[in-house]
PAZAPA-4460 file (N, C-alpha, C; in steps of 0.05 Angstrom, whole numbers, plus 32768, in hexadecimal, padded with zeros to 4 digits):
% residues 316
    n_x    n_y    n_z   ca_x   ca_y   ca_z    c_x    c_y    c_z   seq   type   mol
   885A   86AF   8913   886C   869E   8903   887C   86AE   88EF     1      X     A
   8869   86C2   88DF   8877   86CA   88C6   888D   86E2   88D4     2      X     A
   888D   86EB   88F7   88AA   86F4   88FF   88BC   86F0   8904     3      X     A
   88B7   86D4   890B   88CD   86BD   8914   88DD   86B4   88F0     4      X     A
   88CF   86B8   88E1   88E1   86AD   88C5   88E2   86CE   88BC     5      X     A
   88DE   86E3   88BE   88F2   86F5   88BB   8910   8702   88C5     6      X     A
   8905   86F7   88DE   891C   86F4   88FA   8928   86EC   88EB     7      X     A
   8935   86CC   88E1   8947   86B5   88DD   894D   86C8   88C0     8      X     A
   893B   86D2   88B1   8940   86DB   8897   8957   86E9   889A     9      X     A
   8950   8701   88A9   8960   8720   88A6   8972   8724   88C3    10      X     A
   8971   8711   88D5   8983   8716   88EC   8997   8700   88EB    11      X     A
   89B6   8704   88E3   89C4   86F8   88E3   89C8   86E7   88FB    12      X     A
   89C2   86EC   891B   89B9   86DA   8931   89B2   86C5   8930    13      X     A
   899E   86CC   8920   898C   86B3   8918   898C   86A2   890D    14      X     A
   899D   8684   8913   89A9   867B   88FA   8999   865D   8901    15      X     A
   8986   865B   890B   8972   864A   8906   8952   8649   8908    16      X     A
   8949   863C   88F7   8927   863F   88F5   891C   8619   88F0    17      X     A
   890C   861D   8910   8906   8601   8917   88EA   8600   8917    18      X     A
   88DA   85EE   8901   88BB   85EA   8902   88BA   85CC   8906    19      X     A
   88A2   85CF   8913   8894   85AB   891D   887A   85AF   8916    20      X     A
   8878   8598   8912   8852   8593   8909   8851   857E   8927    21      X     A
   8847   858E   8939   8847   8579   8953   8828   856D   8955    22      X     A
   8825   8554   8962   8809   8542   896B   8803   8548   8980    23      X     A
   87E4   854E   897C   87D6   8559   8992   87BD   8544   8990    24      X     A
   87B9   8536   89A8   87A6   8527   89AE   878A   8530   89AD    25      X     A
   876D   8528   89A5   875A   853D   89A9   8747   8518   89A8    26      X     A
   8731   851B   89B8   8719   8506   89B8   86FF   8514   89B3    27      X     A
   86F0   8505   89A3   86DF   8508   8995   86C4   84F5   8996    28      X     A
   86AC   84F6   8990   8699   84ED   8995   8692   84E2   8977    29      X     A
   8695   84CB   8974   8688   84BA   895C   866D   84C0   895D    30      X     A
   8652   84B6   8942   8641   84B3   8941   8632   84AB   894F    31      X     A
   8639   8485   894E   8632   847D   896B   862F   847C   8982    32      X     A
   8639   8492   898B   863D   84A2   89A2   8658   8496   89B5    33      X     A
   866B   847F   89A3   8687   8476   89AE   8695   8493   89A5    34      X     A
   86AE   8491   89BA   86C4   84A1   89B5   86D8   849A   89A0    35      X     A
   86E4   84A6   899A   86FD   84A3   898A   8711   84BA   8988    36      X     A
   872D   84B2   8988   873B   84C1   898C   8748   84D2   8967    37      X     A
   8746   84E8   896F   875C   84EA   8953   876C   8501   895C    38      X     A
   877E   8508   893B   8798   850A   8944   8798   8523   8936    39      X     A
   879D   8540   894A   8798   8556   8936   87BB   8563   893F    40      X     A
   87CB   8576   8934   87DA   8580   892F   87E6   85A5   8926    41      X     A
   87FB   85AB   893E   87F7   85C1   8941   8819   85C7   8931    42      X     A
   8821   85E1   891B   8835   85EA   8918   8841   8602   8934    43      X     A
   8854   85F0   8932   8877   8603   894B   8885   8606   8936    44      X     A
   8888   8625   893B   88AA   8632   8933   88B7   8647   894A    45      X     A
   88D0   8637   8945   88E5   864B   8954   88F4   8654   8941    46      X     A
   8906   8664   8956   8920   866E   8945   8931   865B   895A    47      X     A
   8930   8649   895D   8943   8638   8971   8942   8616   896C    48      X     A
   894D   860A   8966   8950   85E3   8975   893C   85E8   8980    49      X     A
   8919   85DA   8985   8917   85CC   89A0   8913   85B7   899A    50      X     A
   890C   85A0   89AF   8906   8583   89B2   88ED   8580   89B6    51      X     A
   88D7   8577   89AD   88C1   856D   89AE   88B7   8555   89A5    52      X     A
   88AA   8550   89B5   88A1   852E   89BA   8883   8536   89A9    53      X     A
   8884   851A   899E   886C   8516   8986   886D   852B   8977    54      X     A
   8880   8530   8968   8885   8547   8955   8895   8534   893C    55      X     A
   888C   8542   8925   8899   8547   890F   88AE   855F   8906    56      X     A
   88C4   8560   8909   88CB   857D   890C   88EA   857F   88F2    57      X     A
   88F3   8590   88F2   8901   859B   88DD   8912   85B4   88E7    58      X     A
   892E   85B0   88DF   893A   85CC   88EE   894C   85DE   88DB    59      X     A
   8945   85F1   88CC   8956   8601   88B1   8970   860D   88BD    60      X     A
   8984   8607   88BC   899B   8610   88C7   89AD   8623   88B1    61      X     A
   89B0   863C   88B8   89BF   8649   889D   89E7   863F   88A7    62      X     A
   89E7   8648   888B   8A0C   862F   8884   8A17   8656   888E    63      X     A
   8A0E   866C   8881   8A1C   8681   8888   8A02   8697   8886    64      X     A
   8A09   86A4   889E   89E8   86BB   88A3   89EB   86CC   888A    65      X     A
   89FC   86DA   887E   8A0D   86ED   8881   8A03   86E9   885C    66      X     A
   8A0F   86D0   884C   8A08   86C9   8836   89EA   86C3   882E    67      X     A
   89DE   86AC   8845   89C8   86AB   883E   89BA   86C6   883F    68      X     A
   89B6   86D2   8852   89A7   86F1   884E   89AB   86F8   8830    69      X     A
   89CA   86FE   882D   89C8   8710   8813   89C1   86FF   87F5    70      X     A
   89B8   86DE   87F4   89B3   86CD   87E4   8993   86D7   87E3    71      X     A
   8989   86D3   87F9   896A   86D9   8803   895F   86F0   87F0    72      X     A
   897A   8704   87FC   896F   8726   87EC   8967   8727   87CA    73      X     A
   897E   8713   87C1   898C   8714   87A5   8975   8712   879A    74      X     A
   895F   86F8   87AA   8948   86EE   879A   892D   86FC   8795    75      X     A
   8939   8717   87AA   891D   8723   87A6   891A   8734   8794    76      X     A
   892D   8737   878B   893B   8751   8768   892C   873C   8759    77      X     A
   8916   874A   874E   8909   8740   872C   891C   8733   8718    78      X     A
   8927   871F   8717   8937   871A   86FD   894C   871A   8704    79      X     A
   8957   871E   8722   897B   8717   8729   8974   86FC   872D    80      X     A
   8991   86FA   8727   899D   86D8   872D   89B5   86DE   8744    81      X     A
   89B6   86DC   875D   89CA   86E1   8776   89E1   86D2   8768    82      X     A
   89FF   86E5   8770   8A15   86DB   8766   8A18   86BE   877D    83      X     A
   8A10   86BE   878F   8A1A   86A6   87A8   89FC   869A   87A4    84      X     A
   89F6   8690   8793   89DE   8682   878A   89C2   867B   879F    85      X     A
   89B5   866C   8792   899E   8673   879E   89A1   8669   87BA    86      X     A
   8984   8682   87CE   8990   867C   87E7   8984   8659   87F2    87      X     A
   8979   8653   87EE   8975   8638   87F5   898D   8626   87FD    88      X     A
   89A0   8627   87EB   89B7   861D   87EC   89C8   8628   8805    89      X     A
   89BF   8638   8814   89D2   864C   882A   89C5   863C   883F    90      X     A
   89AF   861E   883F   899B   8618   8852   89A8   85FE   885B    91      X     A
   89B0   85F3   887B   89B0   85D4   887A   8994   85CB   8888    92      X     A
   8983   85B3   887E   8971   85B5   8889   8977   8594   88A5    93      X     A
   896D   8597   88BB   8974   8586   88D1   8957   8574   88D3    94      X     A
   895A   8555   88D4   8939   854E   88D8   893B   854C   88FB    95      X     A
   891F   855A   8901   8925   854D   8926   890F   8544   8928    96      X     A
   8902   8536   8918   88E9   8527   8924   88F5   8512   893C    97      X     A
   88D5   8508   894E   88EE   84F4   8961   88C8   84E3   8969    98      X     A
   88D3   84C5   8975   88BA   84BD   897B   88B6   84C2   899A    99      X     A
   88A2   84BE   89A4   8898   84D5   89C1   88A9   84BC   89CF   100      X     A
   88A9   84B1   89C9   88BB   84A1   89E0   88D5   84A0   89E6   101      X     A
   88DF   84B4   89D6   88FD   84B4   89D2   8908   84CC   89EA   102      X     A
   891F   84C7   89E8   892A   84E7   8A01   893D   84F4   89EA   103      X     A
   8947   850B   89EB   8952   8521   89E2   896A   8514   89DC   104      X     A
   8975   8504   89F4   8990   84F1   89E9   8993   84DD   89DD   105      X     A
   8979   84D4   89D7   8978   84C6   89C1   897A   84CE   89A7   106      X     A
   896D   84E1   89A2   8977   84E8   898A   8985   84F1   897D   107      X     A
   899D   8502   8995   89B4   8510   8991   89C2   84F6   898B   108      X     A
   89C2   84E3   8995   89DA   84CC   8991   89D6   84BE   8976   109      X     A
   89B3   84BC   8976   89AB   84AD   8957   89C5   84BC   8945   110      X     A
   89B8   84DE   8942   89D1   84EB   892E   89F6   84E9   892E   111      X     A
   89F7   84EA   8949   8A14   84E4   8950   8A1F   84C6   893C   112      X     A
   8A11   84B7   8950   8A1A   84A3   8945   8A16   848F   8928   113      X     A
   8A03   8499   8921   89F8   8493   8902   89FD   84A4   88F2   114      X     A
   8A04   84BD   88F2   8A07   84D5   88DD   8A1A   84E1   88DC   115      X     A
   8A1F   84EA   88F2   8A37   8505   88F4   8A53   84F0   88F6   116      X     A
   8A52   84D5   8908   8A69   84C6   8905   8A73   84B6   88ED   117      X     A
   8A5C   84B2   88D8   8A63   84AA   88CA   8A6D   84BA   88AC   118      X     A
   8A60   84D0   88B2   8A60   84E5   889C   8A7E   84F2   88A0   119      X     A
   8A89   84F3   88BA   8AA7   84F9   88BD   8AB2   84E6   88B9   120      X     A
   8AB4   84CF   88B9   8AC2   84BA   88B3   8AC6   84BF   8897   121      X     A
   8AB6   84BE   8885   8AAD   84BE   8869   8AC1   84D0   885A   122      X     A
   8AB6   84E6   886D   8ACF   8506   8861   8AE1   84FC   8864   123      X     A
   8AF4   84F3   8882   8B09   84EF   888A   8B16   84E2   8877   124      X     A
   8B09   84CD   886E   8B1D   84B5   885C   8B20   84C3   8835   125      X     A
   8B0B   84D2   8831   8B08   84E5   881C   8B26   84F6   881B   126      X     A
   8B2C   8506   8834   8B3D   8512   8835   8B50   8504   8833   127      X     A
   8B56   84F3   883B   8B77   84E5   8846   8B7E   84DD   8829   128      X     A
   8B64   84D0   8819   8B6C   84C9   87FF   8B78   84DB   87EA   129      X     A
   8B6B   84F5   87F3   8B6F   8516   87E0   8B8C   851A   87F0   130      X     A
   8B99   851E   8802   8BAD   8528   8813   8BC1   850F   8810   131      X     A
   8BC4   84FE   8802   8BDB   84E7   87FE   8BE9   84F8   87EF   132      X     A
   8BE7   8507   87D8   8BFA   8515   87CA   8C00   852C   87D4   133      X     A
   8BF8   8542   87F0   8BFA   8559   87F1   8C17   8555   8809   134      X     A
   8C1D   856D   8816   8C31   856F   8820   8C34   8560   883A   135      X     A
   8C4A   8557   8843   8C45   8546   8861   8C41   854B   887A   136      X     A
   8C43   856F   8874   8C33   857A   8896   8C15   857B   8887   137      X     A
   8C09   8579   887A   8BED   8578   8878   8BE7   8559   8879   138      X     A
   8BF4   853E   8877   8BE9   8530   8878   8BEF   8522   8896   139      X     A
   8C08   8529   889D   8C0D   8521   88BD   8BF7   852F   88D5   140      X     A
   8BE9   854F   88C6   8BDA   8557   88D8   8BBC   854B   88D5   141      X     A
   8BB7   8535   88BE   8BA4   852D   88B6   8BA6   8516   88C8   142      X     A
   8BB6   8506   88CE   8BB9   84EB   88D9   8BB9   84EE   88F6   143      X     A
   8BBF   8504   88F7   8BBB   850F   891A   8BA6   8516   891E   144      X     A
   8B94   852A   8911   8B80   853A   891B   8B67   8528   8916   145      X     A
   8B5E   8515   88FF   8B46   8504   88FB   8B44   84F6   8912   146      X     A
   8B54   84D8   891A   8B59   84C3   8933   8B4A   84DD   894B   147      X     A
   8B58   84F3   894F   8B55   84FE   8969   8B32   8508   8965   148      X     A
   8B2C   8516   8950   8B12   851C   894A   8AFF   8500   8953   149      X     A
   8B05   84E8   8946   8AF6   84CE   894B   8AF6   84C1   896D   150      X     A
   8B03   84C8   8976   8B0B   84C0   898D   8AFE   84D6   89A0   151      X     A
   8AF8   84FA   899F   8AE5   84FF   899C   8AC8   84F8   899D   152      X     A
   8AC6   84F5   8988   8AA9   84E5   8978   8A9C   84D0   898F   153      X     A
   8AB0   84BA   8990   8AAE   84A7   89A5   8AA3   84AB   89BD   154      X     A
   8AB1   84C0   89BF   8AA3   84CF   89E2   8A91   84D5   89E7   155      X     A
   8A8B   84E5   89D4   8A73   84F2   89D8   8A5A   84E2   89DD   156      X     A
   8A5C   84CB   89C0   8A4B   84B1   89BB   8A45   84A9   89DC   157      X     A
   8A5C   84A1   89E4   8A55   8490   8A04   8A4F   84A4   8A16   158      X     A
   8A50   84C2   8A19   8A3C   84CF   8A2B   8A2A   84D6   8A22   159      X     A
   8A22   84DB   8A0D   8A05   84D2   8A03   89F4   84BC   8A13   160      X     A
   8A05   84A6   8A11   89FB   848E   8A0C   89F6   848A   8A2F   161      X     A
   8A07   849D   8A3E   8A01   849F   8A5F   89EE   84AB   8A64   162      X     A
   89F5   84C2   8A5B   89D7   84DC   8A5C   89B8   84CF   8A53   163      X     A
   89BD   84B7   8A45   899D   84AA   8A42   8999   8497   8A4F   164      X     A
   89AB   848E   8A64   89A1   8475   8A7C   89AB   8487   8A95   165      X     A
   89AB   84A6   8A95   89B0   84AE   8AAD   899D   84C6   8AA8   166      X     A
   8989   84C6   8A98   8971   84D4   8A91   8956   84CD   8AA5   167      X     A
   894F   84DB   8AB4   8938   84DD   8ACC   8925   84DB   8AC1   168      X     A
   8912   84C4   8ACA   88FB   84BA   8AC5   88E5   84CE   8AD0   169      X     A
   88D6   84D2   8ABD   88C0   84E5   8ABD   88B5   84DB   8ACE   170      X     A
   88AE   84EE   8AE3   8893   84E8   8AF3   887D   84EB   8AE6   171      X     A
   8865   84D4   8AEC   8851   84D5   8ADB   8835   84EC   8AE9   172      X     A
   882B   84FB   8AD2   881A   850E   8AE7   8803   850F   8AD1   173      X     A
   87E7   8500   8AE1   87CA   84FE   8AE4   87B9   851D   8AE9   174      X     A
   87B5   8527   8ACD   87AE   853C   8AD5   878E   8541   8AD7   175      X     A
   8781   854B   8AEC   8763   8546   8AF4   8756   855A   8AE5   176      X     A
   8741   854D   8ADB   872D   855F   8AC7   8722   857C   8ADA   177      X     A
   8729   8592   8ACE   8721   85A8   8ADF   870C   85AE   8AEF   178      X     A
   86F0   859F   8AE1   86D7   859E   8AF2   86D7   858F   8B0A   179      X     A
   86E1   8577   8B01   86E8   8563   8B20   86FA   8571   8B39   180      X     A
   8718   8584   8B30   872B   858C   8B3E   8720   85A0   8B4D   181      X     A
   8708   85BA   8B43   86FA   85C4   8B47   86E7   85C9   8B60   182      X     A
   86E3   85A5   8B57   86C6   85A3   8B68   86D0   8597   8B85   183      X     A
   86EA   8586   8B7A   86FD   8583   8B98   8705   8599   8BAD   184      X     A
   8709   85B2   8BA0   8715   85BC   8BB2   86FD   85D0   8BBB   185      X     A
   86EC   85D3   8BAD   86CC   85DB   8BBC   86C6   85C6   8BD7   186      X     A
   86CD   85B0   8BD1   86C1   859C   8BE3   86CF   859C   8BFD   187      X     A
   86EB   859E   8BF3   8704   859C   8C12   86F7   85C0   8C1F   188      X     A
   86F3   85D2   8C11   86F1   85E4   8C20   86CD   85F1   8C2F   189      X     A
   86CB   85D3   8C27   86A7   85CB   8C3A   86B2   85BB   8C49   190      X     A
   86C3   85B1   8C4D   86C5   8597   8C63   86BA   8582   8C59   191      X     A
   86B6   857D   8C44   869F   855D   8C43   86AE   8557   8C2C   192      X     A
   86AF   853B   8C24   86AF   852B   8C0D   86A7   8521   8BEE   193      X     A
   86AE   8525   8BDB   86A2   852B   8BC8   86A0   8515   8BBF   194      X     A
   8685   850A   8BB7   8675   84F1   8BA8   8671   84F3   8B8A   195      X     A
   8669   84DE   8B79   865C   84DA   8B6A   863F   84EC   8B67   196      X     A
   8628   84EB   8B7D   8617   84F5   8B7E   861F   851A   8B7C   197      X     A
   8633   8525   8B80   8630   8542   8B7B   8637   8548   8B60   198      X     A
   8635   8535   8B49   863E   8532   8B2B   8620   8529   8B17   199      X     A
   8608   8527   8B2D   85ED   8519   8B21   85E7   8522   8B05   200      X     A
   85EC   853E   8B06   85E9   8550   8AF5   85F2   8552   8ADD   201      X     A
   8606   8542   8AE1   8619   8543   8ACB   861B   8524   8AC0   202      X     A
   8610   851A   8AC9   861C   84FD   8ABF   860D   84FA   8AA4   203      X     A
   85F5   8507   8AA3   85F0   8500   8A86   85F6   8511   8A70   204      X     A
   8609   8524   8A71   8614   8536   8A66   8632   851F   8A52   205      X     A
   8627   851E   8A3F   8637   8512   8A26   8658   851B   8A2B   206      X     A
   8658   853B   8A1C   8673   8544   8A29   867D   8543   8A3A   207      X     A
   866D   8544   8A59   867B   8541   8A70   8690   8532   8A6D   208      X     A
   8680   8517   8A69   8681   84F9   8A64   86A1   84FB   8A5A   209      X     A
   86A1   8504   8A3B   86B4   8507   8A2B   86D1   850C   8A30   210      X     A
   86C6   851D   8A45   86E1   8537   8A49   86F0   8521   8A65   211      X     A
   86D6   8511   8A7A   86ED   8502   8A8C   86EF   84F0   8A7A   212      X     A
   86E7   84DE   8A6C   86F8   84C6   8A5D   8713   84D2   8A45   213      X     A
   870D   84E8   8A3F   872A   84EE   8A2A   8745   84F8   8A41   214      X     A
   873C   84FC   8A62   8750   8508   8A78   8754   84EC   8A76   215      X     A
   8748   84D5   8A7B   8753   84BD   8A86   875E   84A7   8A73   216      X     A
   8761   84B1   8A5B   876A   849F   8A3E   878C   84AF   8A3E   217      X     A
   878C   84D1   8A4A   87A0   84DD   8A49   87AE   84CA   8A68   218      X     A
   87A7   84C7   8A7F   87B8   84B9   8A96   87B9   849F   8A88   219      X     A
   87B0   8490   8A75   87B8   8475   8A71   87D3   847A   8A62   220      X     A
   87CE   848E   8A49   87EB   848C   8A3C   8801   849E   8A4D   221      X     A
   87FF   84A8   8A61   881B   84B4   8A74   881A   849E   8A7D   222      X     A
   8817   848C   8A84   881B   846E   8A9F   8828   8462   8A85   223      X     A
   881B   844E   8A72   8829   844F   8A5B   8848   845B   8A58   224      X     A
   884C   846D   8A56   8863   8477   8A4D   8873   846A   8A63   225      X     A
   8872   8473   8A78   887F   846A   8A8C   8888   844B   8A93   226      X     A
   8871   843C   8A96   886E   8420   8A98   8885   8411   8A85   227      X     A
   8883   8415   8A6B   888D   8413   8A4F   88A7   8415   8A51   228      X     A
   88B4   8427   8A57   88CB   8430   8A63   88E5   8417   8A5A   229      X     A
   88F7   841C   8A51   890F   83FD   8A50   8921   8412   8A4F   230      X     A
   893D   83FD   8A52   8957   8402   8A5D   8969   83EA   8A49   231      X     A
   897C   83F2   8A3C   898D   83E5   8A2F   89A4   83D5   8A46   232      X     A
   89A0   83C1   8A4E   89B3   83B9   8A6D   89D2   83B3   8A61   233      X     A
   89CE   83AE   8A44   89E8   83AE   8A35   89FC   83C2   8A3F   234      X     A
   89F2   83E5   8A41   89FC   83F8   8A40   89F8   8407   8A5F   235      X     A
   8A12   841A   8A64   8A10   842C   8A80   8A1C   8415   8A90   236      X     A
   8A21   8420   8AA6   8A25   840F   8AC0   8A15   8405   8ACF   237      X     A
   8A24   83F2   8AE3   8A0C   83EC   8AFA   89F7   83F7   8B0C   238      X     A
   8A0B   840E   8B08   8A01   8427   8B1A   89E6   8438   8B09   239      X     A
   89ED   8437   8AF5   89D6   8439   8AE1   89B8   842B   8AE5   240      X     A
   89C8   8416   8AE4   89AB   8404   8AE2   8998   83FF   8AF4   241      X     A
   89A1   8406   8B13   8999   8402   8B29   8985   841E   8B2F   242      X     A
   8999   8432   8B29   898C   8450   8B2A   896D   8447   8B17   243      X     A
   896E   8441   8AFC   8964   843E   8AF3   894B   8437   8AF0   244      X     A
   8947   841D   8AFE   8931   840B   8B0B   891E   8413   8B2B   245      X     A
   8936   841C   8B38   8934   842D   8B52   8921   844D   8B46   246      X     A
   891F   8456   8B36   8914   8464   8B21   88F9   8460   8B21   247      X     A
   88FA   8451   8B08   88E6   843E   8B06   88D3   843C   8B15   248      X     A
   88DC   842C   8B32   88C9   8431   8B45   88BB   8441   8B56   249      X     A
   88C9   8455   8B52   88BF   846D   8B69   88A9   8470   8B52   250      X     A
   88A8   8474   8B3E   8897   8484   8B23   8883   8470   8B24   251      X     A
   8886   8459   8B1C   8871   8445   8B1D   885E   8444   8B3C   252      X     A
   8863   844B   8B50   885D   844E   8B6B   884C   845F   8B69   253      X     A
   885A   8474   8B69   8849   8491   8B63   8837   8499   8B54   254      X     A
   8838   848C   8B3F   8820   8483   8B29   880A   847A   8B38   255      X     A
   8811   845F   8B46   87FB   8450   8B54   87F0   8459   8B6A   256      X     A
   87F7   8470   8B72   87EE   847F   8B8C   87E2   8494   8B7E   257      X     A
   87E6   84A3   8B69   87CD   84AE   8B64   87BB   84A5   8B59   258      X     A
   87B4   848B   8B4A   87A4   847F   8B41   8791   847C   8B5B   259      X     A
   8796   8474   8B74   8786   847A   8B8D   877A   8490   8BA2   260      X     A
   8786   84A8   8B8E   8779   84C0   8B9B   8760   84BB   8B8F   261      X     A
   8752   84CD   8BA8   873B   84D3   8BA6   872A   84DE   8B86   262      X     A
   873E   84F5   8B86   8730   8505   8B6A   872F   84EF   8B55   263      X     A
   8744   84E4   8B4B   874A   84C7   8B39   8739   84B4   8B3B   264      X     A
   8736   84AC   8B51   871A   8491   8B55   86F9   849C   8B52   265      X     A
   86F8   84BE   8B5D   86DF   84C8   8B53   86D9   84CD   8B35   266      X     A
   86FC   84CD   8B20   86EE   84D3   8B02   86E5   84B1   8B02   267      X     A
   86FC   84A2   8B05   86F0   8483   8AF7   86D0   8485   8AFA   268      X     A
   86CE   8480   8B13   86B1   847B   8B24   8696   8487   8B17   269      X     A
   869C   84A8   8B0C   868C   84B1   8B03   868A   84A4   8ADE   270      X     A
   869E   849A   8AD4   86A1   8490   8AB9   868B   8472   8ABD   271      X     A
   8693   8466   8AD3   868A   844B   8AD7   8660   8457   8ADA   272      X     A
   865B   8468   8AE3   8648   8473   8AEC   8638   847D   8AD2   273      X     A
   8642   847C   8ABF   863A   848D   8A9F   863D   8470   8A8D   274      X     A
   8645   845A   8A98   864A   8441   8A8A   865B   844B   8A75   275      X     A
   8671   844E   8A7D   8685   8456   8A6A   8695   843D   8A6F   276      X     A
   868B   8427   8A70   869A   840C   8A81   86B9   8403   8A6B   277      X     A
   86B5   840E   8A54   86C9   8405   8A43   86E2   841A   8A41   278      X     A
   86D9   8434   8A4A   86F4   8447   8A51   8706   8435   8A6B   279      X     A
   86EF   8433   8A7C   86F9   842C   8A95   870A   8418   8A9C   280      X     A
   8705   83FF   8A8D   870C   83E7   8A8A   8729   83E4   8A7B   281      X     A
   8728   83FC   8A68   8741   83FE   8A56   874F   8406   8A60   282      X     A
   874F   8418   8A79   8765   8432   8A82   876D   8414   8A96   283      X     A
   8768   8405   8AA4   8769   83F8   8ABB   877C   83DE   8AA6   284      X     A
   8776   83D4   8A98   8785   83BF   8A86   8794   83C4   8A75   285      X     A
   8795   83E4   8A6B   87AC   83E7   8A56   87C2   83FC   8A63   286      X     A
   87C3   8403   8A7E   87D1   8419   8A87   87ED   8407   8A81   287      X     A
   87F1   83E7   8A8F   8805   83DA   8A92   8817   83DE   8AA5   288      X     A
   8809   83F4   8AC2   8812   83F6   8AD6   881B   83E2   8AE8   289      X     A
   8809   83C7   8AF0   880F   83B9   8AF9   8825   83A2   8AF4   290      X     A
   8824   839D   8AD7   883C   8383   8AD4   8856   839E   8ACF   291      X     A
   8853   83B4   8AC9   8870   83BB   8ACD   8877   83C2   8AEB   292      X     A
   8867   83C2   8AFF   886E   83C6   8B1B   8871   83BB   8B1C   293      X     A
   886E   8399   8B1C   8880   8379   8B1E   8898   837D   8B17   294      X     A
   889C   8382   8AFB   88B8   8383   8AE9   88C5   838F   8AFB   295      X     A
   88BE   83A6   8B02   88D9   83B5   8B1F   88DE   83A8   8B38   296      X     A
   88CB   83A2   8B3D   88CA   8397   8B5A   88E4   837B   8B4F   297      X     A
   88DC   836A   8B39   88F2   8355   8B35   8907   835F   8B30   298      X     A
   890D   8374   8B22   892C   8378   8B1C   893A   8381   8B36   299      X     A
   892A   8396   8B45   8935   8396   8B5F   8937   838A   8B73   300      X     A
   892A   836C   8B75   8934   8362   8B8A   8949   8353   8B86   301      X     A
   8952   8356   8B6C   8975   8351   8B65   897D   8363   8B62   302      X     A
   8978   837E   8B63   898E   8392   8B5E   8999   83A3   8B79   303      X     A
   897F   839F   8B8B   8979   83B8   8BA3   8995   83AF   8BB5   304      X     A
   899B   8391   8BBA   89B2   8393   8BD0   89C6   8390   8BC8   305      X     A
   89CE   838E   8BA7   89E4   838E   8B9B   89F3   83A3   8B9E   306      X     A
   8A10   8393   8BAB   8A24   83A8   8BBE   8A35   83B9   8BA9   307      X     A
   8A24   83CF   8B93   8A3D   83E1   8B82   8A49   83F1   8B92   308      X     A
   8A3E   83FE   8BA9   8A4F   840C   8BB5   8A69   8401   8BC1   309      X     A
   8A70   83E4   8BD0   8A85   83D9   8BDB   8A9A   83D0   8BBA   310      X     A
   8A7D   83CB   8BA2   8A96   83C8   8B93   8AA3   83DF   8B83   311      X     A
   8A97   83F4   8B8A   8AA7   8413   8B72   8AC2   8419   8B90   312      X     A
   8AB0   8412   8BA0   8AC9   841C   8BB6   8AEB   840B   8BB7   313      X     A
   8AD8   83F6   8BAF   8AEE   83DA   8BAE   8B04   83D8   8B97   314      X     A
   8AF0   83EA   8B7B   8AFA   83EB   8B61   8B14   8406   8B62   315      X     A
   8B0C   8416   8B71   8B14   842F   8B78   8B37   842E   8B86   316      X     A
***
């Protein structure tokens, strides 16, 4: 860490320093011997923007490398006061926290359109009020160049606003606890089938226990994410929406087909087998796989034969 903030310090390149306090999932064994989940947290720094889901994050952007450096220096002299004042002031700071459900274009547009459009607006009308008394090529280039800037602005807003209903739905991926994945591929390369009974050993093993119910609390909230999923129908085109849903379903599909692999039905089975009946019960009722595979199946059997292609051709 402490190279990455000397980097940004002393290399004029460097003209950003991005930290997150990101969430890291971890399960735990109550008294009682119930689980419970808590919520522990890891610090990221770059010298770059990134985007991170379930993060708290923060991005120091210097206004000039060149000043801030020599503001930085000023402060390390015993008893100087830097003529280009203190360097803090050489800092813009950016918030990028975002909630895990969000996409990257979402948040670019939140700022677009809540901050940066309105904060130019703000200036713009600032200026025109300061520039009524100045000369009339500075104010004719004012009346020209703001409208075109906004108009601008506008654009960008609505490919944003494309780029987040023409944003690809995550495939959802069930990842198998290493001992189980393990013991599968020991098994395929015996020829035989792997049971419950080659786990005897383990079933009364607490952690075992632990480690498949915190893998299968992790596949409830990826199905979750997915399932959850909405679409503003206000916004994008038809062609949007259809892609969209058509989406939707391959992912929700695919979800439900590995919920029927083998390796997958041997963790439940072995959870059900340790009377872990209330992991089990929860992953199966709170995934919300099934009523959102309805939800698609209904929007597409109004969307699937709807003729956009005869009509973009027709529009064309």
């Amino acid at each position: 860490m402490m190279n990455k903030v000397r980097h940004f310090i002393y290399d004029d390149q460097d003209t950003t320093f991005f930290i997150a306090r990101e969430q890291v999932d971890r399960e735990d064994k109550n008294e009682d011997g119930k689980s419970s989940e808590e919520k522990e947290y890891t610090i990221i720094t770059e010298n770059e923007v990134v985007f991170r889901r379930q993060a708290c994050a923060v991005a120091l952007l210097k206004r000039s490398p060149a000043t801030f450096r020599a503001a930085y220096e000023g402060t390390l002299e015993e008893g100087a006061v830097p003529s280009n004042g203190n360097f803090t002031s050489h800092l813009q700071l950016l918030t990028m926290g975002a909630e895990s459900e969000w996409s990257p274009f979402e948040l670019v547009h939140l700022y677009l359109q809540n901050g940066f459009a309105p904060l130019f607006n703000a200036v713009a009308k600032q200026s025109e009020s300061a520039n009524k008394t100045g000369a009339g090529d500075d104010r004719e280039e004012l009346k020209v160049g703001v409208p075109n800037v906004m108009r601008k602005i506008m654009d960008l807003s609505m490919a944003l606003m494309q780029c987040q209903q023409n944003v690809d739905i995550e495939n959802i991926s069930l990842p198998l606890d290493p001992e189980i994945a393990e013991a599968f591929e020991k098994a395929k390369s015996e020829g035989r089938q792997l049971s419950t009974d080659d786990f005897k050993e383990r079933m009364n093993d607490s952690t075992f226990q632990n480690q498949l119910q915190s893998g299968v609390n992790k596949w409830s909230k990826e199905i979750q994410r997915a399932a959850k999923m909405q679409r503003d129908s206000s916004t994008g085109s038809t062609m949007q929406e259809i892609n969209f849903w058509l989406g939707m379903e391959k992912v929700l599909n695919d979800a439900q087909q590995q919920l029927q692999t083998p390796e997958i039905q041997l963790t439940l089975n072995l959870l059900r087998g340790a009377r872990r009946f209330l992991a089990t019960m929860s992953f199966e009722a709170d995934t919300g796989l099934k009523p959102a595979i309805e939800k698609v199946s209904n929007y597409l059997s109004l969307l699937r034969d709807f003729p956009i292609n005869e009509l973009l051709v027709a529009g064309g």
